[in-house]
N, C-alpha and C positions, 0 to 999 in steps of 0.2 A: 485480333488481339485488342483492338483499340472498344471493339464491345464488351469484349471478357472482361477487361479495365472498369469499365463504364461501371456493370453489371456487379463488379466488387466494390464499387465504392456507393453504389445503392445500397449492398449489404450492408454495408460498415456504419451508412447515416443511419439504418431502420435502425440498425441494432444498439449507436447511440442513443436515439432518438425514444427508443421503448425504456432501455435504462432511465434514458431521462425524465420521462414520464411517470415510471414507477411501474412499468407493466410487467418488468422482470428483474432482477437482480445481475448485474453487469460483474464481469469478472476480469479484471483489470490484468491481474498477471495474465488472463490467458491471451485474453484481445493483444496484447503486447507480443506473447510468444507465436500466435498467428499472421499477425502483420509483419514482424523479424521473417517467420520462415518464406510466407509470401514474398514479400521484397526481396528477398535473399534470392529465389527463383527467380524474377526478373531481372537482379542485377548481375546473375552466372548464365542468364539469358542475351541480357545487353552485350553483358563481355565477350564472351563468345560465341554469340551467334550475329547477335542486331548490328551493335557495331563494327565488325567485320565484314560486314556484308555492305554494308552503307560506305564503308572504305572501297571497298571492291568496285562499288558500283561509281564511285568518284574517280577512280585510278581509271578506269574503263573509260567516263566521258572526257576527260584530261587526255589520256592518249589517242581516243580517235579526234579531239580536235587538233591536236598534234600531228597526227596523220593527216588532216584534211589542211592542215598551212603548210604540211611540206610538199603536198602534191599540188595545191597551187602556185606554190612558191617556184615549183619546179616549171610550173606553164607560164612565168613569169611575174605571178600578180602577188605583190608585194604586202598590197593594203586589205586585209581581210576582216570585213564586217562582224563583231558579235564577241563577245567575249565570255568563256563557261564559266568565268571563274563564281559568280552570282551561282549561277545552279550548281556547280560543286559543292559551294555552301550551305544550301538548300537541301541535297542531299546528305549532306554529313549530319545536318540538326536532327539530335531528339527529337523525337515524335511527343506529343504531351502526354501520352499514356505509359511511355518509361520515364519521363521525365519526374513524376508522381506516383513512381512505383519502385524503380530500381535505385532513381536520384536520392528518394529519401533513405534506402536501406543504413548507408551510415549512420546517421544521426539516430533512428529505432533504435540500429545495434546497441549506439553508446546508450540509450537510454535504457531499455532492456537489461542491458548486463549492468548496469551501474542501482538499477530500482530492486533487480533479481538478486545481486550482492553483496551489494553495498548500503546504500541508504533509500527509504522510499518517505516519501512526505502522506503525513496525514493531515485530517481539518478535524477536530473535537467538535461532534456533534451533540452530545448531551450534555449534562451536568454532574454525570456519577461521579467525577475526579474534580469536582470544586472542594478547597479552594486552589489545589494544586494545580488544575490546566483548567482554564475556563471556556464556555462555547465560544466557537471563533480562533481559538488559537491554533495556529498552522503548524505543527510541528513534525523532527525528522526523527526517524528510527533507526538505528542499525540493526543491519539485517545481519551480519555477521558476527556479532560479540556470542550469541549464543550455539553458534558452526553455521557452515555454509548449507543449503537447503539447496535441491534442486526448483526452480523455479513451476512454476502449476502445481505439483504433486504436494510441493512443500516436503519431502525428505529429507532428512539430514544425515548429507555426506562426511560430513566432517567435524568434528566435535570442537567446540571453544572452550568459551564459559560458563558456568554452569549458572540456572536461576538462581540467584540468592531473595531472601526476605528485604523487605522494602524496594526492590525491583519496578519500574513501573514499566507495563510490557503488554505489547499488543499479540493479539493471538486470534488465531480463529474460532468466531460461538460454537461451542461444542453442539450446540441446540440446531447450528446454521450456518455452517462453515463457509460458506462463501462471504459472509458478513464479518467483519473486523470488530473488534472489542478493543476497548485499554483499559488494564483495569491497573492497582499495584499488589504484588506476589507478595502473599501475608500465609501462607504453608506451602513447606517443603517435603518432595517424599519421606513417610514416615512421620509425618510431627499432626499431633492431636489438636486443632484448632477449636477453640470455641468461641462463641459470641453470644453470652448471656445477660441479661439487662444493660444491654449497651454497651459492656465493658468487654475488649477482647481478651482473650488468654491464649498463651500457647504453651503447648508440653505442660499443662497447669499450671504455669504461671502466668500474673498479669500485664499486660503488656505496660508499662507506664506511658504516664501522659501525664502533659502541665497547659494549665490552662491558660489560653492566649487574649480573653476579653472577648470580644464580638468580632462579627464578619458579614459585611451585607452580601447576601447570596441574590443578585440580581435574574438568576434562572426562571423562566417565566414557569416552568412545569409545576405541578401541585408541590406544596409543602415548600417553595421557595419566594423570593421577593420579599425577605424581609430581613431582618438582626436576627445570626444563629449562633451560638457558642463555639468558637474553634477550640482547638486546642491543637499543641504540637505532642505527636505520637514517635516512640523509640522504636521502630522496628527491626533487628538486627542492631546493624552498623550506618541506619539512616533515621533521619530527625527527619518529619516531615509532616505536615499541618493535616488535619481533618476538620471536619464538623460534626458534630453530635450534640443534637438536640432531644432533652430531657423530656420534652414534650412531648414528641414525636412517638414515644414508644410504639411497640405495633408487635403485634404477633408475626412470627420470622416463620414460612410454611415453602414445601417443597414446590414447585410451581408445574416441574416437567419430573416425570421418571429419566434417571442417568445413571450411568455407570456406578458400579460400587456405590450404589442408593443405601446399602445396609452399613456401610459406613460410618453412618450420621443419623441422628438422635435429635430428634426435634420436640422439645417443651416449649411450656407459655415460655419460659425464663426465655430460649433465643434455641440456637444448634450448636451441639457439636462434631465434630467430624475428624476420624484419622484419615488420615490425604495419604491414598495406593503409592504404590511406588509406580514412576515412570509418571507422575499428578501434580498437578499444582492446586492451592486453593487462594482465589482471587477475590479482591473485594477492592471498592470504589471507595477512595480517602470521605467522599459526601455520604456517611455510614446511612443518613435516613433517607435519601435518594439515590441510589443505586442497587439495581436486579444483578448480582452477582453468584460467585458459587455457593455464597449460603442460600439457595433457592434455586439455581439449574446447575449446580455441582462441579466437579473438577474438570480442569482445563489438563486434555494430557501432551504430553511433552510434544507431539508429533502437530499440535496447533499452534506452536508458537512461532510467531513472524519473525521479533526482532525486540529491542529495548530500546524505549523513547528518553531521548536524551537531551534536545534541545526545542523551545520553541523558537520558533525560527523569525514566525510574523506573527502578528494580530493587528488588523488594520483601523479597529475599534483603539486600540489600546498596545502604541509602540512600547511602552513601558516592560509588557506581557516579554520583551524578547530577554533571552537567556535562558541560563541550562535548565534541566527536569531535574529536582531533590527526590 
């Protein structure tokens, strides 16, 4: 056992190890729900097999020394050299390979059920959602506001809440589902989105906006690192900052064939789009830096993880902590 051991936790560093390099794409909920059922095997292993045995085999050397001071005792010799209680203990101790296998099962479980459920922490790696979340900010999501999901599959057992507009929510690339997105939910099933010369609409109206002055966009990626125009945008029932730069225009073009691609109507002016039922359509607060659904298409319901609520850290920048608008 103690090679089987060995021989899994070789698997476990390659397969860090390749993730971390970048030679494969790492999938977090599964590695969790793998290591959970493993350990769990070891520790309905330990309990009833290992440790009982290890008991047995202690009760066994305890009573033949037992036996062996009462038959000398019985020949008269009183003072008996050696005492098992050292190797009794020695027998009872975990071996290191359940020690680091079935010892940690607890602690997996809670973490498993609580990432699978509850809340899971992300790190914002790009700039799409500037000035709203910046790179570096660590923030948590609930997994639960929008129903419970079975963990790997991502299905959803049990219904919550439902997306609403200005939402800001992570979900899986429809493009690459193993890979996470956050973008903020700017269409709801049934509502016609557009985004023509920079200005959104929905259901043919315009979204309002009031201009906020400047925002230095520190994002090293193209078209950032300078003074860009915010502005704060009405979406639904949420006030929430963007940037849109006058400048920047650019022809808005499909990138990937997607689902209900006939949907949406692409001119010089930008796209519009009626969002399927059972769809979202997503878009990055940073409008001239971010690859969103106006370009690889609608997010549907069965990708979405949870709704980002709070950043938690930014070690650049403690300020950064407090809720998601």
């Amino acid at each position: 056992m103690s090679a089987l051991t060995g021989l899994l936790y070789a698997a476990l560093i390659a397969y860090l190890g390749g993730w971390y390099k970048g030679y494969w794409n790492g999938n977090f909920s599964l590695l969790l729900f793998v290591l959970t059922t493993v350990t769990l095997a070891y520790w309905l292993a330990e309990r009833f097999h290992f440790q009982p045995a290890r008991e047995r085999a202690a009760e066994t050397l305890a009573a033949n020394d037992a036996k062996r001071r009462e038959s000398l005792a019985a020949q008269g010799i009183q003072r008996v050299d050696g005492d098992v209680e050292g190797a009794r203990q020695e027998i009872l101790r975990q071996p290191w390979w359940l020690d680091w296998t079935a010892g940690l099962f607890p602690v997996i479980l809670i973490v498993f059920l609580l990432r699978s459920f509850m809340f899971e922490p992300f790190k914002i790696p790009s700039g799409s959602m500037v000035p709203t979340l910046l790179i570096g900010d660590l923030i948590l999501v609930n997994k639960y506001h929008y129903g419970i999901r079975l963990p790997v599959i991502n299905k959803k057992i049990i219904s919550n809440n439902d997306v609403k507009r200005g939402d800001v929510v992570v979900f899986r690339y429809p493009q690459n589902p193993s890979v996470d997105y956050i973008k903020r939910a700017v269409g709801l099933p049934g509502d016609e989105v557009a985004y023509l010369n920079q200005k959104l609409y929905l259901n043919g109206k315009l979204v309002p906006t009031t201009s906020e002055g400047e925002f230095f966009d520190d994002d090293p990626s193209p078209n950032s690192m300078r003074f860009r125009p915010r502005f704060t945008e009405k979406l639904g029932d949420v006030d929430h900052q963007i940037l849109v730069d006058p400048n920047a225009q650019g022809r808005i073009g499909k990138l990937y064939d997607f689902p209900y691609n006939e949907n949406c109507t692409y001119t010089i002016e930008g796209v519009t789009c009626k969002v399927p039922a059972g769809h979202y359509f997503m878009m990055g607060d940073n409008r001239d830096n971010s690859q969103d659904s106006r370009f690889w298409g609608f997010v549907p319901d069965e990708n979405i993880v949870g709704r980002a609520f709070v950043v938690w850290m930014n070690f650049g920048n403690l300020k950064r902590i407090g809720g998601i608008k």
